[in-house]
Structure formats: C-alpha cells, structure tokens
C-alpha positions as CSV (number, residue, x, y, z in Angstrom):
1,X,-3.3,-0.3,28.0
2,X,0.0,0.5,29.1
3,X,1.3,-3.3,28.8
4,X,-0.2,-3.2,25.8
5,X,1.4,0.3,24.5
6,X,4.9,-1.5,25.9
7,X,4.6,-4.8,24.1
8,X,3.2,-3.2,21.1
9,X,6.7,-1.1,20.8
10,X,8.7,-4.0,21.4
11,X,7.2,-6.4,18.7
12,X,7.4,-2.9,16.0
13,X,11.2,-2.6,17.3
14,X,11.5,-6.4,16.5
15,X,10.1,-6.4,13.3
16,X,12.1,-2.8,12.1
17,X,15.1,-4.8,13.0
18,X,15.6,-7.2,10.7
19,X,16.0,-4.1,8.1
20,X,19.2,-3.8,9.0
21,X,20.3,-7.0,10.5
22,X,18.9,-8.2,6.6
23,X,20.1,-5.2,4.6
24,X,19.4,-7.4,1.5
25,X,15.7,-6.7,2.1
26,X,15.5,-2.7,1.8
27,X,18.0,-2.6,-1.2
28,X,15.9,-4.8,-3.4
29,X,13.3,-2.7,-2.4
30,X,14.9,0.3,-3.0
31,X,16.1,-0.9,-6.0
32,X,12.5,-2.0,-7.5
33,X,11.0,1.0,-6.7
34,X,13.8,3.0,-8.4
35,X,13.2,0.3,-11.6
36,X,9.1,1.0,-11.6
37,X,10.0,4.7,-11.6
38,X,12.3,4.7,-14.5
39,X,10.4,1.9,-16.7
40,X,7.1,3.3,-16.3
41,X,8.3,6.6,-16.8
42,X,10.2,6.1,-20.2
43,X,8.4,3.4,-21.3
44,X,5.0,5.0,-21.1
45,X,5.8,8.7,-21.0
46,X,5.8,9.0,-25.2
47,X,3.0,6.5,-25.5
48,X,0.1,7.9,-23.9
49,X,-0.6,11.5,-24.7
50,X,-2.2,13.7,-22.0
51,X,-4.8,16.5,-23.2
52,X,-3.7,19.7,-23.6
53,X,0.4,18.6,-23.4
54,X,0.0,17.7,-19.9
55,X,3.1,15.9,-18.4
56,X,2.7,12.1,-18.2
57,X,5.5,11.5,-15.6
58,X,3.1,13.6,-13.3
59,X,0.1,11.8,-14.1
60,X,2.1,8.6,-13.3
61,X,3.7,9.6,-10.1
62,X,0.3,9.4,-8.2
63,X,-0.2,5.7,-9.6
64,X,2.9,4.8,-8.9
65,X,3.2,5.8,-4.9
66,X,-0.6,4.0,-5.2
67,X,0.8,1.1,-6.7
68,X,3.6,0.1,-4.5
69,X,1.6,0.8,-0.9
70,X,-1.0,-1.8,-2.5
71,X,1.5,-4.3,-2.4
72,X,2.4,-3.6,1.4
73,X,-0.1,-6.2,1.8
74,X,2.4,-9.4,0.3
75,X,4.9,-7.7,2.3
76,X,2.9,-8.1,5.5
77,X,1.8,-11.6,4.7
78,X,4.7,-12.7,3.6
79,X,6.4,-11.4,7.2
80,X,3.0,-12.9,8.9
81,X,4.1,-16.4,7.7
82,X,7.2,-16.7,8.0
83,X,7.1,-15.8,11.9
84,X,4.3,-18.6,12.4
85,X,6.4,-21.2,10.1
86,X,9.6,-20.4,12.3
87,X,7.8,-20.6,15.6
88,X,7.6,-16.9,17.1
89,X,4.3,-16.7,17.0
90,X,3.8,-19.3,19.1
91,X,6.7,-18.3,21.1
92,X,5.1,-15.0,21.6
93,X,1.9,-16.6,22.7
94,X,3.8,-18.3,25.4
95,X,5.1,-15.8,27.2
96,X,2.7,-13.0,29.3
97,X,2.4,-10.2,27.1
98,X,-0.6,-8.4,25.0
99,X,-2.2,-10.8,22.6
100,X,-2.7,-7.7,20.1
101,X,0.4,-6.7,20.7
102,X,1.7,-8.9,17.7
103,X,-0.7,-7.9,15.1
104,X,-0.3,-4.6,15.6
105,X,3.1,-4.6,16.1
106,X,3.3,-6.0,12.5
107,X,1.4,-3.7,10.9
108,X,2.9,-0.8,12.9
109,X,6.7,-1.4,11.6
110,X,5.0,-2.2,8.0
111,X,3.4,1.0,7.2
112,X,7.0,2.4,8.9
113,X,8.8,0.5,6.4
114,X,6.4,1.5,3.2
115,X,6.9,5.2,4.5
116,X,11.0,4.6,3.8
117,X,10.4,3.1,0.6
118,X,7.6,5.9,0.1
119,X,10.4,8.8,0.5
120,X,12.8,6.4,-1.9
121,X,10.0,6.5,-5.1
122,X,9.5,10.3,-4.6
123,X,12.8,11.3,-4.6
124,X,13.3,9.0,-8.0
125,X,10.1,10.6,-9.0
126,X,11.6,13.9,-8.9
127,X,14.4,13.1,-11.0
128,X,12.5,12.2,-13.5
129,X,10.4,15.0,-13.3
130,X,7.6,14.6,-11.3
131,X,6.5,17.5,-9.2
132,X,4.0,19.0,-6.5
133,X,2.6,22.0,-7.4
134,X,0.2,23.3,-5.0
135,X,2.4,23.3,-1.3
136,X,3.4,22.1,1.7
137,X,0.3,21.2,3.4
138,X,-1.0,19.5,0.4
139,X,1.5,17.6,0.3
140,X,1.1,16.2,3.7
141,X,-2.3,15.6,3.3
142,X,-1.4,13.4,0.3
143,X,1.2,11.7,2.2
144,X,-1.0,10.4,5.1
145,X,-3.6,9.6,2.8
146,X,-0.8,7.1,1.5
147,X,-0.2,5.6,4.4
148,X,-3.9,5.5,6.0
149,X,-4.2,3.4,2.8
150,X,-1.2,1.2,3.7
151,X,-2.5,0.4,7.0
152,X,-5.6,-0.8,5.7
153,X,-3.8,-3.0,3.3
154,X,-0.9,-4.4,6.1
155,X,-4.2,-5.5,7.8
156,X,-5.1,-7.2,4.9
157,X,-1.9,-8.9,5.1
158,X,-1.8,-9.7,8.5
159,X,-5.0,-12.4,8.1
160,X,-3.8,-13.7,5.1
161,X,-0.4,-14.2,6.3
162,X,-2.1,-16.5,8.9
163,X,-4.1,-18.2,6.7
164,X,-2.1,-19.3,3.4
165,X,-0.3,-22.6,4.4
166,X,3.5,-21.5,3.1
167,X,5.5,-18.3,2.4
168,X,5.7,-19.4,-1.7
169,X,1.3,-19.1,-1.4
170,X,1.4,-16.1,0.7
171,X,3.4,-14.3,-2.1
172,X,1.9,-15.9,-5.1
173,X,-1.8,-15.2,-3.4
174,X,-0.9,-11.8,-3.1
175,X,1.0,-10.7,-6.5
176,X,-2.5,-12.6,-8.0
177,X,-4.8,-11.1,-6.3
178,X,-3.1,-7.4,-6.0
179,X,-1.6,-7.1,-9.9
180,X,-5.1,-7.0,-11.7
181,X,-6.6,-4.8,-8.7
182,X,-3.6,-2.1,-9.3
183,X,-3.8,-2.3,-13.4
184,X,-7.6,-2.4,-13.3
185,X,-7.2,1.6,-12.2
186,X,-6.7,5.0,-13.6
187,X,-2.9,4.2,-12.4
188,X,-1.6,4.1,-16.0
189,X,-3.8,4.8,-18.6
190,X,-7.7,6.5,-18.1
191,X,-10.6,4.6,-17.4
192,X,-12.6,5.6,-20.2
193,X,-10.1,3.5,-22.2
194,X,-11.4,0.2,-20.9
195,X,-14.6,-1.4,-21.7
196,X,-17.5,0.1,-20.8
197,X,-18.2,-2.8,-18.3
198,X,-15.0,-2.9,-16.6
199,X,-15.1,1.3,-16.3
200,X,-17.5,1.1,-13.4
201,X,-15.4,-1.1,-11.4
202,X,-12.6,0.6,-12.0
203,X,-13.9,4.2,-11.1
204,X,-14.8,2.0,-7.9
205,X,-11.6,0.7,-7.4
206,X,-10.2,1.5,-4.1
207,X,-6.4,2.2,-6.4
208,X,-8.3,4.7,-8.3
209,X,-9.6,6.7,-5.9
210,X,-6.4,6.7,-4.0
211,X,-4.4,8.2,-7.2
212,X,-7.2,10.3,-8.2
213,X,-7.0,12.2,-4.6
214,X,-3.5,12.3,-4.4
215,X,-3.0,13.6,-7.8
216,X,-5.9,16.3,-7.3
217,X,-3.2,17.1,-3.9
218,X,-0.3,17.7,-5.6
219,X,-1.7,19.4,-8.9
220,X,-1.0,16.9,-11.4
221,X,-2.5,15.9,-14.0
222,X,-5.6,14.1,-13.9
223,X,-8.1,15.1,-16.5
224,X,-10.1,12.0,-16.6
225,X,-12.2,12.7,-14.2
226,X,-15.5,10.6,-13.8
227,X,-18.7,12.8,-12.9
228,X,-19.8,10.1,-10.0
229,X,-18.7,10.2,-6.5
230,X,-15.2,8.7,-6.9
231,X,-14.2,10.9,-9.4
232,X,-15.8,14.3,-7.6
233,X,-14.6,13.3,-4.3
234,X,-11.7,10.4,-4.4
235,X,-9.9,11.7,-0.9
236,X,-13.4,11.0,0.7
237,X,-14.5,7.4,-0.8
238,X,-10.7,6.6,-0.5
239,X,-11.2,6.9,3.5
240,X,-14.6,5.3,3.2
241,X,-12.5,2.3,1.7
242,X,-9.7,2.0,4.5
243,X,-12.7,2.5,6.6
244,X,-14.5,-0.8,5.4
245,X,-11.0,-2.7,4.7
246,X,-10.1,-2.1,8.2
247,X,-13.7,-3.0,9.5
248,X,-13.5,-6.3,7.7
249,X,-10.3,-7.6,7.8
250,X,-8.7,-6.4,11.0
251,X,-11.7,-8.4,13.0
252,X,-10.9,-11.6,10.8
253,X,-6.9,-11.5,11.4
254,X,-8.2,-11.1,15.1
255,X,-10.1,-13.9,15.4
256,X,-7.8,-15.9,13.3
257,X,-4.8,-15.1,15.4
258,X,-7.1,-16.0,18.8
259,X,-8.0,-19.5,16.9
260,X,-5.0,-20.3,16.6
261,X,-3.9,-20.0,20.4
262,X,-6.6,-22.5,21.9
C-alpha cells in the first residue's frame, strides 16, 4: 500500500507538471471556459424566459460547471494516449513500481486539473451574475459533487484513452460521444421542451441530474422539476451514476491496461 501511495504521488506530480512546463494548455483552457461563460450567457440569457422572472444566468451556471467536468473525460483520453503513443507507458511498466499506480495517477492529477478550471468558470460566472444563495456548506457539498462526477468521467477516459488507436480518434470519439449526452439535458433549456420520447432519457441523463442537484445547492433556479426520482432527488441518482460509471469502466481500463503488459 505504501509503494503504491508513493508511486501513485509521483505519476499525479508527473502529470500536474506538464501544466506549467506547457502553459499553452491551461490558458486555452481558461480561455474556453471564460468563452462558454460569456456566449451562453448573452446569447441565451434574453432567449429563454424563466417563470416567474427568474434569472437565466443562474439557471445556466449549474449546466455550465456540469458541462465542462463531462468533458474531463476527452481530456483524460486524450492524455491516456498520447503517453502510450510516446512510450511511457511502457516505460513505466518496465520499471518496479505499482501497476495502478499509473491509472490512478492519471485520473488523480485530472480531477485536480478540472478543479482549477472549475474555480476559473465560477469566478466568470460571478461576473456575469451568477450567484449562490443558500451558504457555505452548500456550496461545498455542490462542489464535491462536481468533482465525484469528474472522477467517474476521468475513468471513463482512462479506458478509452487505451483503446482508440490515435490521439485525433481519442478526441473526435469523445467530443461525439459527450456533445449530444451534455445538450440532451436540462443544461440549457427544460426538458419538457423536447419530445416526449426523448424527455425520459433525458430526465435520466446522468448531466441532468448533476445540474439539477447542484442548482437545488446553490438556490438557483430550476423550476422544471420532473415528479420521478431524478427530479425529486438528483444529488442521490447523481451518486448512484458515478457509482455504476466507476463500477464499469474503472474494471475495464484495469484489465485493458494489464492486457496490454503481457
């Protein structure tokens, strides 16, 4: 355990490095949060009227923090492939250290990373008005839930970082796969606005519960509130969903990794 704990920090270290050492990657990142923020806000804010006068940019908030820790999966597959194409995976599973040590390394200095960019879209969210209005502990609460969430979807990205064959799949997979899942939510405009088939799925959707908790945190707006179990108790079926993700997909990029070492 201890080896493990040691190799574990060292890999995370690794990985946060390249942050600075490639300052080009956290200032695009910055800067495309800040760009969601503003577009969203303005674009949107006089389009989609909220009942009773409620403010949109705090509606929006929510689905925009959901939003961007959805896509911490390309992030991590991206990262995941680009190690194996240069040859430190292999490297790493040359030399005596904890075989886990790697994956959870990645995912470790991942969900770090997310919670810097995290910090970045609230503090552009409260310039354009969006704010918490219950307190402190609340906000906390809605905080970690974010970042519970964006472990489950850095493991996500971890097996298919391993899988795709190039870094150009791994990110074209993802932005595929992960655009419909996040517009395909209460993120921007209400379910009940979609056809009736596709309100089921999603009131399911992992996004929507996620927004729908966090926003029922902060006090903001949400007053499309389904009367099933997602919409009566998002913070619960949002842990029930990192619960599964992690169940599933952690095992996979497990066995995956250990495949590819024989």
């Amino acid at each position: 355990m201890n080896r493990t704990f040691t190799d574990t920090a060292v890999i995370t270290w690794r990985n946060l490095k390249r942050i600075p050492r490639i300052p080009e990657l956290a200032i695009f990142a910055i800067l495309q949060s800040i760009m969601f923020v503003v577009l969203f806000a303005f674009v949107f804010g006089g389009a989609i009227p909220l009942p009773n006068g409620g403010n949109y940019r705090e509606y929006l908030m929510p689905g925009i923090f959901a939003q961007t820790i959805v896509f911490a999966a390309a992030t991590t597959a991206v990262g995941m492939r680009d190690d194996l194409n240069k040859g430190l995976l292999d490297r790493f599973r040359s030399l005596p250290m904890a075989r886990p040590a790697v994956l959870i390394g990645r995912i470790a200095a991942d969900v770090t990373y997310n919670a810097g960019i995290l910090v970045v879209l609230m503090a552009s969210g409260y310039v354009v008005g969006w704010r918490v209005n219950t307190g402190l502990p609340e906000l906390l609460a809605g905080v970690g839930l974010l970042l519970l969430f964006a472990l489950a979807m850095t493991a996500i990205g971890v097996w298919l970082g391993l899988v795709v064959p190039s870094v150009e799949v791994a990110q074209q997979v993802s932005f595929t796969v992960l655009f419909p899942i996040t517009f395909l939510s209460n993120v921007f405009v209400p379910p009940q606005s979609l056809p009736s088939w596709l309100q089921p799925v999603a009131e399911w959707n992992p996004v929507s519960t996620l927004t729908a908790a966090t926003r029922d945190l902060w006090g903001n707006p949400n007053p499309y509130v389904g009367s099933g179990l997602p919409g009566q108790q998002p913070a619960l079926v949002t842990v029930l969903w990192v619960i599964v993700i992690l169940a599933v997909f952690l095992p996979m990029g497990v066995r995956r990794y250990r495949n590819m070492s024989r």
